[in-house]
C-alpha positions in Angstrom: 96.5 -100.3 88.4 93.5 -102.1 89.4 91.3 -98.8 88.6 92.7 -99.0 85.2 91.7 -102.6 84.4 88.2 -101.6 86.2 87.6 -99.1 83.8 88.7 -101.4 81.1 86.3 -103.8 81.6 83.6 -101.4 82.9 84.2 -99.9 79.3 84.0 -103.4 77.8 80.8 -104.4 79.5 79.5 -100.5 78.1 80.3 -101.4 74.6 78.7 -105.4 74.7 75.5 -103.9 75.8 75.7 -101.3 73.0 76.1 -103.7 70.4 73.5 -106.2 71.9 70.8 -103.2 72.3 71.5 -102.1 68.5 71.1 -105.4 66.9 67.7 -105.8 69.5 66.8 -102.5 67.7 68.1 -104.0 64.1 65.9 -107.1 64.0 62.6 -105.3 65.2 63.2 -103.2 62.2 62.9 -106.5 60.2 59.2 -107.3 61.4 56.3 -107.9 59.4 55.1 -104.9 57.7 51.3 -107.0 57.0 52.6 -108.0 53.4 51.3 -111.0 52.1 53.3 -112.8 49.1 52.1 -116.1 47.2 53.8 -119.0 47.4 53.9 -119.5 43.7 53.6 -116.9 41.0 53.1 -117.9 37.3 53.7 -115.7 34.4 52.0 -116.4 31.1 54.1 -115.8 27.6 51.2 -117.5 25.2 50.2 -114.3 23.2 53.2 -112.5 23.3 55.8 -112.1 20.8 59.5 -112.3 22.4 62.7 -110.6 20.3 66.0 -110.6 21.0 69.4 -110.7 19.7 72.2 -113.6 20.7 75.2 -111.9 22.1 77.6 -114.0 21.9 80.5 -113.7 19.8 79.9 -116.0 16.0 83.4 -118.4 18.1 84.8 -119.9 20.5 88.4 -119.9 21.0 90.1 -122.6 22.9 93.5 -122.0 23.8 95.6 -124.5 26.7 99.0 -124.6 27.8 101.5 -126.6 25.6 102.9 -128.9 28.1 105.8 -127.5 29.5 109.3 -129.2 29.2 111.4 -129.1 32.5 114.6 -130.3 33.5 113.8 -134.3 35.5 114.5 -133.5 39.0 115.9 -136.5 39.5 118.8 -136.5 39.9 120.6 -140.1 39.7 123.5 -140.2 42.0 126.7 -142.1 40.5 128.6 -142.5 43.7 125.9 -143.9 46.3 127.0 -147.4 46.7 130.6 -146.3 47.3 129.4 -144.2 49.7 126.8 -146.9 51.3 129.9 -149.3 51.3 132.3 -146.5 52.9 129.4 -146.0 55.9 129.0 -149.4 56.7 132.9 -149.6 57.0 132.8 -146.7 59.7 130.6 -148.6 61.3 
């Protein structure tokens, strides 16, 4: 028994390390490759002619829910006070 639960947690400890090496390996993949982007980059539209179609359809349907008609649940009891009345009497 206590081999079995040193093996578990040797294999444990095996695959934390595995996972903590591969993500090491992971984010030095992600390193600077010497590329240098600008902060801001403007585009300039002045002389050129811009065409397009609107595709959208000519309406707009909205549709909502009528407001639904339920049952009150409520429900008004007819015999309380006899029965307030018959409680304080077994009292």
């Amino acid at each position: 028994m206590r081999s079995n639960l040193r093996s578990r947690w040797w294999m444990i400890l095996v695959v934390v390390m595995s996972l903590s090496l591969l993500g090491a390996g992971l984010a030095s993949a992600q390193g600077d490759d010497g590329v240098v982007y600008k902060k801001k980059t403007v585009y300039n539209f002045a002389d050129d002619t811009i065409t397009g179609d609107l595709t959208r359809p000519d309406q707009e349907f909205l549709t909502g829910r009528k407001m639904a008609r339920h049952k009150s649940l409520i429900r008004i009891r007819e015999n309380f006070r006899t029965k307030v009345l018959q409680s304080v009497k077994d009292l």
